[in-house]
Backbone as CSV, one residue per row, in Angstrom:
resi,resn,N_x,N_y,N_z,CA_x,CA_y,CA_z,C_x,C_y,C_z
1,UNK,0.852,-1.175,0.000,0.000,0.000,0.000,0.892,1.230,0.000
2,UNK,0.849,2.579,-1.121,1.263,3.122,-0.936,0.239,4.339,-0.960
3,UNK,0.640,5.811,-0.361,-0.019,6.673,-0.291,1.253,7.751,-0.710
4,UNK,0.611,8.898,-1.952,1.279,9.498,-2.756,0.599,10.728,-2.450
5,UNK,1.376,12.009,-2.286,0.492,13.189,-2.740,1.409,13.386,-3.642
6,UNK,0.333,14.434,-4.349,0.414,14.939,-5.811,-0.060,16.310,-5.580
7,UNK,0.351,16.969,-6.254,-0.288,18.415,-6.821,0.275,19.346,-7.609
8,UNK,2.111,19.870,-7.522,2.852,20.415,-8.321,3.400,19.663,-9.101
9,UNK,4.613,20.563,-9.984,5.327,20.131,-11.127,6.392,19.650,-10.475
10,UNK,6.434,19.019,-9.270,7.831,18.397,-8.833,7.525,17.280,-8.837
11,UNK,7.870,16.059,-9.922,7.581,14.722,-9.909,8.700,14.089,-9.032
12,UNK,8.236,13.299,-8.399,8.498,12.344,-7.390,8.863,11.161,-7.805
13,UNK,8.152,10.035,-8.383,8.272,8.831,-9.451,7.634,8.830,-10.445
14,UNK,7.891,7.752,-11.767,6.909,7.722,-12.181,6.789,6.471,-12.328
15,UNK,5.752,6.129,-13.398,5.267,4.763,-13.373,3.967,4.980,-13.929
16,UNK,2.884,4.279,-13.981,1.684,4.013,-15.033,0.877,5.758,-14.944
17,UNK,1.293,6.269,-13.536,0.437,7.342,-13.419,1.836,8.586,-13.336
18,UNK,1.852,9.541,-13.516,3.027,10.565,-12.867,2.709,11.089,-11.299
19,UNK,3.755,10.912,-10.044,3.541,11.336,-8.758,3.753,12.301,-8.204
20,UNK,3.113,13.415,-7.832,3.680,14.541,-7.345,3.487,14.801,-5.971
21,UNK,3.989,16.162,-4.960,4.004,16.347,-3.758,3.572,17.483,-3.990
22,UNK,2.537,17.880,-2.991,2.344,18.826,-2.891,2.906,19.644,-1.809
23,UNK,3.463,21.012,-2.264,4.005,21.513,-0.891,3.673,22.412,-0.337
24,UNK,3.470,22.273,0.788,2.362,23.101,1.842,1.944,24.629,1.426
25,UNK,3.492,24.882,1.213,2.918,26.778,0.743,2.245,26.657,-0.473
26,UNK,2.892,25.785,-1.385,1.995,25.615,-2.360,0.343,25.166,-2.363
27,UNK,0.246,24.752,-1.653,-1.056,23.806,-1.606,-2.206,24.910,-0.764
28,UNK,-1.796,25.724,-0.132,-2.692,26.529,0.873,-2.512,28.031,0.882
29,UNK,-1.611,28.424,-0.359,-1.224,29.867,-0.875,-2.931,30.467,-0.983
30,UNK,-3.729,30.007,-1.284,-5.005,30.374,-2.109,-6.045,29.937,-0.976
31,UNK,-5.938,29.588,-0.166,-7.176,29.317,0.778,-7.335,29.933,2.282
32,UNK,-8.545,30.563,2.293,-8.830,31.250,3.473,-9.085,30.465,4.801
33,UNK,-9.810,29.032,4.370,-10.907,28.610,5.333,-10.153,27.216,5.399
34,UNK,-9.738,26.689,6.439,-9.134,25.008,6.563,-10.876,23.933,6.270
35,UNK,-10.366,22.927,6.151,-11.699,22.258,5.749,-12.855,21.998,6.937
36,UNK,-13.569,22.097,6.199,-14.712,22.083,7.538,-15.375,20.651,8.420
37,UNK,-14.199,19.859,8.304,-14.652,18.705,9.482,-13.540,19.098,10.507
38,UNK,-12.343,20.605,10.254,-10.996,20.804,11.283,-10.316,20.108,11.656
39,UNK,-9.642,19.778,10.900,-8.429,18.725,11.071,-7.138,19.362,12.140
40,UNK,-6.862,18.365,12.716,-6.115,19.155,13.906,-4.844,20.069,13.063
41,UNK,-4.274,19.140,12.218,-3.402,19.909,11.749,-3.260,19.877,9.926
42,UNK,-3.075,20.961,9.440,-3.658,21.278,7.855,-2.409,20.440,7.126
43,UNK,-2.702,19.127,6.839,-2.079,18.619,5.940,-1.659,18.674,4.463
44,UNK,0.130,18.375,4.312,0.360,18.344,2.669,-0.178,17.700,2.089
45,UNK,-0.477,16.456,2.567,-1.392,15.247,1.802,-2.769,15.932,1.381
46,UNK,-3.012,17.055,0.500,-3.950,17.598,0.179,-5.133,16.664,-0.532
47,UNK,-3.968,15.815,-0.992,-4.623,15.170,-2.673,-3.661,13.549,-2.256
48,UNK,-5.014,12.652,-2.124,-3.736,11.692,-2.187,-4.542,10.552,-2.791
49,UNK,-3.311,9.640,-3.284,-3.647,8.786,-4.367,-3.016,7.520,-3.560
50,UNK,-4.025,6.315,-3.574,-4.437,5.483,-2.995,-3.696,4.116,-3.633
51,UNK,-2.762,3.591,-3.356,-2.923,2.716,-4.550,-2.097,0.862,-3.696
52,UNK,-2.418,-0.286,-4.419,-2.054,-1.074,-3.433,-1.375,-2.190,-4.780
53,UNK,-0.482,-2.428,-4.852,0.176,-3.572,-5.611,0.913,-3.077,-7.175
54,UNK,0.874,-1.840,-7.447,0.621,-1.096,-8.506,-0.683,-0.423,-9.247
55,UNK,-1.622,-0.931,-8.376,-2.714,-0.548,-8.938,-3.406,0.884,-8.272
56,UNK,-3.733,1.657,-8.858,-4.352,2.791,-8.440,-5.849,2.361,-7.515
57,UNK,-5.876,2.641,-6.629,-7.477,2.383,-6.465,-7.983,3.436,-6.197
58,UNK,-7.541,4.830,-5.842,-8.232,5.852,-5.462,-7.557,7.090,-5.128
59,UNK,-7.975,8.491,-5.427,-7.662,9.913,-5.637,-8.770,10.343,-4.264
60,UNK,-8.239,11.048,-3.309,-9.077,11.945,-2.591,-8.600,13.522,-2.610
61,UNK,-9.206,14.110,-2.978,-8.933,15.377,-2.804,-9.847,16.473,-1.015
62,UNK,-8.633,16.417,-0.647,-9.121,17.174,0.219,-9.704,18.229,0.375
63,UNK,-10.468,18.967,1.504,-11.213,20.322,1.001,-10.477,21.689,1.127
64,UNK,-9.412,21.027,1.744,-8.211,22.710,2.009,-7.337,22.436,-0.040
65,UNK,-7.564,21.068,-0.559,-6.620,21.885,-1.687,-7.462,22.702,-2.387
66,UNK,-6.150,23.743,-2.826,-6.052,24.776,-3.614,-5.124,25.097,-4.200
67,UNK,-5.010,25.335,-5.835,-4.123,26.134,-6.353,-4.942,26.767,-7.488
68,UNK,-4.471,27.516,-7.555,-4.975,28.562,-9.302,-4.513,27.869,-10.422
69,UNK,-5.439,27.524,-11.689,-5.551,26.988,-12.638,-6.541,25.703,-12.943
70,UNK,-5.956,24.946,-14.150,-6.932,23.417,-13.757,-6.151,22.641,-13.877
71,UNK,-6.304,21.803,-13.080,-5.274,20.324,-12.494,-5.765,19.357,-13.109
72,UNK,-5.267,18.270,-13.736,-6.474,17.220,-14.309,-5.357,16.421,-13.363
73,UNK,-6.049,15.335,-12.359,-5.431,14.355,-11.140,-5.693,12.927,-12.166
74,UNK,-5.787,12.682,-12.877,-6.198,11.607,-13.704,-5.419,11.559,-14.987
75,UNK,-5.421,10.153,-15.428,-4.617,9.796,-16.854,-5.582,9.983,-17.805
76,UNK,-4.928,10.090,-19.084,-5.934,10.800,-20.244,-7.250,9.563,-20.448
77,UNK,-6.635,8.583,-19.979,-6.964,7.104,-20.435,-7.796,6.617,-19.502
78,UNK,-8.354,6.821,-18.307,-9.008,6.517,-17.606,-10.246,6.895,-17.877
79,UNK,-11.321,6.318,-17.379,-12.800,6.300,-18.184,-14.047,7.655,-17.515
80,UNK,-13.295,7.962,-16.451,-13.880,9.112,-15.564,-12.588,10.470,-14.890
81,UNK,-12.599,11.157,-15.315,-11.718,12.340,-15.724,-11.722,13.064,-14.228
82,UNK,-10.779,13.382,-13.665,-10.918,14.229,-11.976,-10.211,15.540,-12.456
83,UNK,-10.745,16.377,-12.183,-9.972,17.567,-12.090,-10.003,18.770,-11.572
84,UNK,-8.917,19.352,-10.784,-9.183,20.557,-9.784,-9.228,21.820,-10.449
85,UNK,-10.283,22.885,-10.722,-10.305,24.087,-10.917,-10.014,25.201,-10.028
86,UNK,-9.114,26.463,-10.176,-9.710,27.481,-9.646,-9.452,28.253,-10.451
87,UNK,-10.252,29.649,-10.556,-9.838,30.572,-11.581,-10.651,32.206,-10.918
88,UNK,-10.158,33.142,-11.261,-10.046,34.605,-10.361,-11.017,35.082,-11.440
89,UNK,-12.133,35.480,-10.584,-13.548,36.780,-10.980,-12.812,37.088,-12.488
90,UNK,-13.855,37.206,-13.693,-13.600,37.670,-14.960,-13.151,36.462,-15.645
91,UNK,-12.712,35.584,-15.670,-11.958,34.306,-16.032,-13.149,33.879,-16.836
92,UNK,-13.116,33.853,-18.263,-13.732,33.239,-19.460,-13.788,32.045,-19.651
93,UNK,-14.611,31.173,-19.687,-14.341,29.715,-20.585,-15.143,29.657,-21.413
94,UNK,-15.046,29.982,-22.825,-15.194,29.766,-23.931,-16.576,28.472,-23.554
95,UNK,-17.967,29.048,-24.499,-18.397,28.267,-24.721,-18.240,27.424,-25.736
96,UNK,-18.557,25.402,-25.102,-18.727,24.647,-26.115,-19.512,23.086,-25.951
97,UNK,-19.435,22.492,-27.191,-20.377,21.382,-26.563,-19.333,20.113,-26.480
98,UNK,-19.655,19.121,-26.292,-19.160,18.099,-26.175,-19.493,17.199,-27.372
99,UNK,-17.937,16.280,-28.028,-18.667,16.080,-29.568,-19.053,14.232,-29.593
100,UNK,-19.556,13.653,-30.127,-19.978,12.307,-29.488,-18.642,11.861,-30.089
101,UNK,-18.364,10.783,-28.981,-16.570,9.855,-29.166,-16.703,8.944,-28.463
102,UNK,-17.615,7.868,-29.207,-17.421,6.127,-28.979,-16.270,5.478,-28.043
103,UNK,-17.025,5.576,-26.441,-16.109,5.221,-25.315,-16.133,3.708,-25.310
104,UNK,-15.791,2.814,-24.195,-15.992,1.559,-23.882,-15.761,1.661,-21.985
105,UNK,-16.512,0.920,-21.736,-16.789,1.669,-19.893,-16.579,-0.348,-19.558
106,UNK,-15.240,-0.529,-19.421,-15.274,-2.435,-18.007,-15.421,-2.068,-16.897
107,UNK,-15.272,-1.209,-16.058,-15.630,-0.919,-14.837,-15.956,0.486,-14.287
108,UNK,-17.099,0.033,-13.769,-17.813,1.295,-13.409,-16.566,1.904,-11.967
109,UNK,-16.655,3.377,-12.089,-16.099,4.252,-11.092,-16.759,5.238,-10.816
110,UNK,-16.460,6.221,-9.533,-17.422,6.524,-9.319,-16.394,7.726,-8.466
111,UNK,-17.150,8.934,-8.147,-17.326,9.990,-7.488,-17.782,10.187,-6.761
112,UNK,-17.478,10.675,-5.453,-18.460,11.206,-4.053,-18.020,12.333,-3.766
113,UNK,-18.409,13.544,-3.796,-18.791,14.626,-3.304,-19.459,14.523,-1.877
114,UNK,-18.656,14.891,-0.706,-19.235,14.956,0.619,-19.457,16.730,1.086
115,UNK,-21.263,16.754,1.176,-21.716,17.609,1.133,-21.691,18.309,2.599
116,UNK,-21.646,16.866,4.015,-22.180,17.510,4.953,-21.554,16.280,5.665
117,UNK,-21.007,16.693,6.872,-20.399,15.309,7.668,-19.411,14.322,7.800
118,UNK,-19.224,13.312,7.983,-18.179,12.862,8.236,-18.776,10.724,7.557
119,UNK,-17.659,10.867,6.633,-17.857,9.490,6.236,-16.359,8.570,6.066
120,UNK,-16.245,7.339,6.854,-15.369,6.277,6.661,-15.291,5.690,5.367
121,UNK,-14.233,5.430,5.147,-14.257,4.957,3.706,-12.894,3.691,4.084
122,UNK,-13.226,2.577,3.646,-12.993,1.529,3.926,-12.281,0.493,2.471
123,UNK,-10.799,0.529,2.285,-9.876,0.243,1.124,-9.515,-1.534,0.978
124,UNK,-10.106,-2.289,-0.477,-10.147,-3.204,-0.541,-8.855,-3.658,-1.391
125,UNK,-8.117,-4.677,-1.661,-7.596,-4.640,-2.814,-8.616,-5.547,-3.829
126,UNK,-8.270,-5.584,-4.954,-8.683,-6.565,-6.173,-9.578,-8.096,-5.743
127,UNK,-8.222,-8.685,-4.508,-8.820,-9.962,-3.846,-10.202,-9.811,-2.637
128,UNK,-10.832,-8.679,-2.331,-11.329,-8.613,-1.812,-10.645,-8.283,-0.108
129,UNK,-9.103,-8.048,0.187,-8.440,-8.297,1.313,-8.319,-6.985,1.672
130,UNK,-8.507,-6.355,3.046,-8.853,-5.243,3.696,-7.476,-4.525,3.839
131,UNK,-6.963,-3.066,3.006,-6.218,-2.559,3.415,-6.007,-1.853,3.937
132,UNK,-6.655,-0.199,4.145,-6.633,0.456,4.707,-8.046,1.316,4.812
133,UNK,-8.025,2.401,5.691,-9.199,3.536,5.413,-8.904,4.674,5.523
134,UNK,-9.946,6.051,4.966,-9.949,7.195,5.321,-10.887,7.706,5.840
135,UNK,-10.581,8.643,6.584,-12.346,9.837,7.060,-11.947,10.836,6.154
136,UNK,-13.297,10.623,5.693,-13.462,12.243,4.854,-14.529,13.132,5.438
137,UNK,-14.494,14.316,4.852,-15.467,15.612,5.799,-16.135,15.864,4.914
138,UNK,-16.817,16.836,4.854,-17.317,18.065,4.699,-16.430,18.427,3.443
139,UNK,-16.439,19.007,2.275,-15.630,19.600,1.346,-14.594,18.120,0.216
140,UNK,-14.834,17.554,0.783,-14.095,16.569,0.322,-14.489,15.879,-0.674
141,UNK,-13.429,15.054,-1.844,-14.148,14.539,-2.810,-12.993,13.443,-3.095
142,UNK,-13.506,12.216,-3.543,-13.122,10.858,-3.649,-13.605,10.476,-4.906
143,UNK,-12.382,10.188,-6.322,-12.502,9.210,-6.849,-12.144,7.680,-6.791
144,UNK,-12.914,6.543,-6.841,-13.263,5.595,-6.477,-12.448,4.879,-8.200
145,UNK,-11.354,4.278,-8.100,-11.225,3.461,-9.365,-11.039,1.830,-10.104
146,UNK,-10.493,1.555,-8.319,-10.188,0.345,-8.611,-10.184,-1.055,-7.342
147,UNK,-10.677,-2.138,-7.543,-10.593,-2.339,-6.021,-11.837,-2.109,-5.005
148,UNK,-12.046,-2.612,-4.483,-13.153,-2.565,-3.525,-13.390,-1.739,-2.132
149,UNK,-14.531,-1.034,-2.064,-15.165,-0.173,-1.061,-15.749,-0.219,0.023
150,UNK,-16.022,-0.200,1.090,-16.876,0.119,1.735,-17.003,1.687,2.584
151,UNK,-18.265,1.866,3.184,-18.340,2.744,4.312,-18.900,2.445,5.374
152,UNK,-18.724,3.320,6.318,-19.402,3.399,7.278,-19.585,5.184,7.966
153,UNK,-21.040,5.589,8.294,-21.180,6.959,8.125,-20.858,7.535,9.257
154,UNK,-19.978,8.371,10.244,-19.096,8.364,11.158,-20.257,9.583,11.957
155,UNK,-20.331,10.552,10.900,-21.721,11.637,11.536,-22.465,12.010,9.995
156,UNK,-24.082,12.101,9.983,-24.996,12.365,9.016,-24.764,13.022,8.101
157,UNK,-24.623,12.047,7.360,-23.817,12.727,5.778,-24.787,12.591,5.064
158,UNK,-24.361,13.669,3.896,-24.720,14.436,2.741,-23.778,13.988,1.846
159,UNK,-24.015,12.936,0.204,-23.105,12.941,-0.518,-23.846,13.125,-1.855
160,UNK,-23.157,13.166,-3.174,-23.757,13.475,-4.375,-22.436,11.981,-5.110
161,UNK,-23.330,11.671,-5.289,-22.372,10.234,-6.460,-22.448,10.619,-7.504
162,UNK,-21.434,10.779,-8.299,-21.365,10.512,-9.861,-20.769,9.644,-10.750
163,UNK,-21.269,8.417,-11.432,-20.783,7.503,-12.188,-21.395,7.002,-13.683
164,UNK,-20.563,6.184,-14.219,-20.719,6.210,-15.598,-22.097,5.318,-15.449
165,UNK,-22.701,5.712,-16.739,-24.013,5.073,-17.098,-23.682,3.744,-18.211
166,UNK,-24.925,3.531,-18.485,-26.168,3.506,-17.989,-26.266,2.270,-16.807
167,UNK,-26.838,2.753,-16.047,-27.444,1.944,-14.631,-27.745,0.458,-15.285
168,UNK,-26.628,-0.838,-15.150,-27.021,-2.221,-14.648,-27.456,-2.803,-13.828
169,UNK,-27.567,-2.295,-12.523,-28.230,-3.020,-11.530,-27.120,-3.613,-10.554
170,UNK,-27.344,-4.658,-10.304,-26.935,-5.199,-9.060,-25.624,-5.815,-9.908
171,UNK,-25.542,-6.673,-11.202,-24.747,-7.065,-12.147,-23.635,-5.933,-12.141
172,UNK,-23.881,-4.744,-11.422,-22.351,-3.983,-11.492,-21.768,-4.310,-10.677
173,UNK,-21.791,-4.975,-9.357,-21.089,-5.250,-8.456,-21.204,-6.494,-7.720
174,UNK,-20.484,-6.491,-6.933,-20.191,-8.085,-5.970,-19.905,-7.588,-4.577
175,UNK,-21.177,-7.886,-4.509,-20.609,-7.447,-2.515,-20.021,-8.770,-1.700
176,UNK,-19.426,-8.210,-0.399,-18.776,-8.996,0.042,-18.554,-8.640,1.958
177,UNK,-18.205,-9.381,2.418,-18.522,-9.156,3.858,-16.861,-8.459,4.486
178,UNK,-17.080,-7.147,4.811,-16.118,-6.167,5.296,-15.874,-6.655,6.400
179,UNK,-14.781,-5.379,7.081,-13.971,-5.432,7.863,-15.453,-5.031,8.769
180,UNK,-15.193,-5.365,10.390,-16.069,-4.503,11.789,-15.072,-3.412,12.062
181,UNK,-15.573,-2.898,13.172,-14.873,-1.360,13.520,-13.530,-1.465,14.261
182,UNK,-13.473,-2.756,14.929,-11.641,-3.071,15.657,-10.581,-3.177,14.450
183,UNK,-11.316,-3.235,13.667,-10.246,-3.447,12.343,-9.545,-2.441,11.408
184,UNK,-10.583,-1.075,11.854,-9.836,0.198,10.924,-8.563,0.743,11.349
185,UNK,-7.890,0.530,10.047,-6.859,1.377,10.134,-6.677,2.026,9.394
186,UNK,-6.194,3.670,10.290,-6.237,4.945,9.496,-4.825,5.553,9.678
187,UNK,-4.643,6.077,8.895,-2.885,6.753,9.064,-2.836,7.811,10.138
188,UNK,-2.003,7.833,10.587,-1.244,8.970,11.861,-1.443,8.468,12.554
């Protein structure tokens, strides 16, 4: 299991994905407000990428990152696109549409937007074998890519999912019997 932050042009390794660090002045130059679940202390790990054997399983972006411009946290090649915006009052984007381009979707991924509260998020590998977890807050957002999930809702959350269509049913997934609560482990 490794855990990577990313955010500037200072690559770190590379390998299937490019790794970056984000560094603190960098990462919090642009933000007024620390994230709103208050983390004791405002971490570099702004943005961190999840991954267990070589395999990516997951991008969280925290709610303190910030930098000016757009970040795309994702490979061109991946089937659901992450990317961090910011841009200063007056800032144009050209209207346009989107032109149809014959995708192919093997596994559904998915997006959570946490609107309100506090949610466990619970890291599988491929075999179904329990690796690690995170709490996320308030402001926070999780792409989901590879590898298996669970949660558990820590205080009354608010989330918005976004994933590729069209809706199969139950045939999208394989559930399986998780870890209980003596079993989480969370970093620090």
């Amino acid at each position: 299991m490794r855990v990577w932050s990313l955010g500037n042009s200072d690559v770190i390794a590379t390998g299937p994905w490019p790794v970056y660090r984000v560094r603190e002045a960098d990462a919090f130059a642009h933000t007024s407000v620390t994230s709103m679940h208050q983390r004791d202390q405002i971490s570099a790990n702004s943005v961190e990428r999840i991954s267990a054997d070589g395999i990516d399983m997951s991008i969280i972006v925290h709610a303190e990152f910030c930098k000016p411009g757009i970040h795309f946290l994702t490979e061109n090649a991946l089937t659901e696109q992450l990317a961090f915006m910011s841009h200063p009052t007056g800032k144009l984007i050209a209207p346009h549409v989107h032109n149809p381009v014959p995708r192919e979707v093997q596994f559904t991924l998915e997006v959570l937007f946490i609107r309100k509260g506090r949610l466990r998020v619970d890291f599988y590998d491929t075999e179904q074998n329990y690796l690690e977890s995170r709490d996320l807050g308030a402001g926070d957002v999780i792409l989901l890519m590879q590898g298996g999930h669970g949660f558990e809702v820590l205080e009354e959350v608010e989330m918005i999912e976004v994933k590729q269509g069209p809706y199969v049913g139950e045939q999208d997934k394989t559930r399986f019997v998780g870890i209980d609560r003596s079993q989480v482990k969370l970093p620090g």
